[in-house]
C-alpha positions as CSV (number, residue, x, y, z in Angstrom):
1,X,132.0,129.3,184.5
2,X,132.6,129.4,188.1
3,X,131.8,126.4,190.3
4,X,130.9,126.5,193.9
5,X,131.2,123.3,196.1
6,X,130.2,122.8,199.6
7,X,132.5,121.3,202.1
8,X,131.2,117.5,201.5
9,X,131.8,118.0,197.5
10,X,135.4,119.0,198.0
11,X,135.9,116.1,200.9
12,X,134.5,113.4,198.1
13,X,136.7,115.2,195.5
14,X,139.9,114.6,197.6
15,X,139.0,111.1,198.3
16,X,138.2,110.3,194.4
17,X,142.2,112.3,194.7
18,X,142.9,109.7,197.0
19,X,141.5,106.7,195.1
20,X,139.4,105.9,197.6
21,X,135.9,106.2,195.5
22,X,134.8,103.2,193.2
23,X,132.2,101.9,191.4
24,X,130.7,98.3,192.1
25,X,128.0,97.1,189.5
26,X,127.0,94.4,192.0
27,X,124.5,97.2,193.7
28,X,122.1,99.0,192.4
29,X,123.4,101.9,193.8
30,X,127.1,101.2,193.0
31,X,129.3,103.9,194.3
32,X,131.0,104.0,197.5
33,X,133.4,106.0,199.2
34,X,136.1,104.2,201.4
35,X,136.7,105.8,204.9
36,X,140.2,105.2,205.9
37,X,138.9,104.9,209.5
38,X,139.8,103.3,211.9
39,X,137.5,101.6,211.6
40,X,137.4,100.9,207.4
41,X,133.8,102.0,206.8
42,X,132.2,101.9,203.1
43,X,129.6,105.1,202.6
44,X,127.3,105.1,200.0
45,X,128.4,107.8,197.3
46,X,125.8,107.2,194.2
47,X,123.8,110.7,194.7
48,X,126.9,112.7,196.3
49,X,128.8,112.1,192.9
50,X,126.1,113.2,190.7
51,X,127.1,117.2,191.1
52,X,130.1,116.4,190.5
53,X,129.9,114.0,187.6
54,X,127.3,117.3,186.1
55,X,130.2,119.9,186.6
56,X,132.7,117.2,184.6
57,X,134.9,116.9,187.8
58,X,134.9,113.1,188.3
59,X,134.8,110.3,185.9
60,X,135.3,106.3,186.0
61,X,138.3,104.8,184.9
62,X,138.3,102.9,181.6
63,X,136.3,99.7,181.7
64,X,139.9,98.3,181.2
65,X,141.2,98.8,184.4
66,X,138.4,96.8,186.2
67,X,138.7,94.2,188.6
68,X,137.5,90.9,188.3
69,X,134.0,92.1,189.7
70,X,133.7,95.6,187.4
71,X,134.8,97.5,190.0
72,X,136.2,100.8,189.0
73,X,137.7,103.8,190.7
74,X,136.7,107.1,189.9
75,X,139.5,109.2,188.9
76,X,139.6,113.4,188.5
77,X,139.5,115.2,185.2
78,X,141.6,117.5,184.3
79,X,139.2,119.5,185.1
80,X,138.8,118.4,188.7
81,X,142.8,118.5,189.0
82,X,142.3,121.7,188.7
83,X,139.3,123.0,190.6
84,X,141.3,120.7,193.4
85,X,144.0,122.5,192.9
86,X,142.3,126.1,193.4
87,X,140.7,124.7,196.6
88,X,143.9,123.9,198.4
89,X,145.6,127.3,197.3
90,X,142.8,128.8,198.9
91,X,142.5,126.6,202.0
92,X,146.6,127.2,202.1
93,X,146.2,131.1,201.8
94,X,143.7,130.8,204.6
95,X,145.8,129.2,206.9
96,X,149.0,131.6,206.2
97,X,146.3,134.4,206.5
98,X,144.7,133.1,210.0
99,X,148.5,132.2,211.3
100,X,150.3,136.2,210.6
């Protein structure tokens, strides 16, 4: 099955990469995506993930690894390693390809 992503899917699928997507069951829409900034800025994530939770690419972490407050990161299956990993080999053969 192939998957197609748009540019915001793959950006939210390095940042989940990154660690820098969680899950806080203090909202009712409780997923958020951390912008390194400057400045640190929390966007919403909830109906950004849903594709890729449907395609299997993102997942939360065991309930076990929650903070005090629930809060989980979301972390890649092995099947998102690996679309993630296709996506850079492209992005890199573009680049060697625009640079000759």
């Amino acid at each position: 099955m192939e998957i197609a992503l748009d540019t915001d899917q793959v950006q939210l699928l390095v940042a989940v990469d990154q660690k820098r997507v969680h899950m806080d069951p203090r909202y009712r829409a409780p997923d958020f995506e951390r912008d390194p900034g400057p400045p640190v800025v929390l966007k919403r994530a909830t109906q950004r993930l849903q594709p890729l939770k449907r395609m299997h690419l993102v997942q939360l972490v065991d309930e076990s690894e929650a903070d005090q407050f629930g809060v989980r990161l979301y972390k890649l299956t092995a099947r998102g390693e690996q679309v993630l990993a296709e996506v850079r080999e492209m992005e890199a053969a573009a680049r060697a390809e625009a640079g000759a």
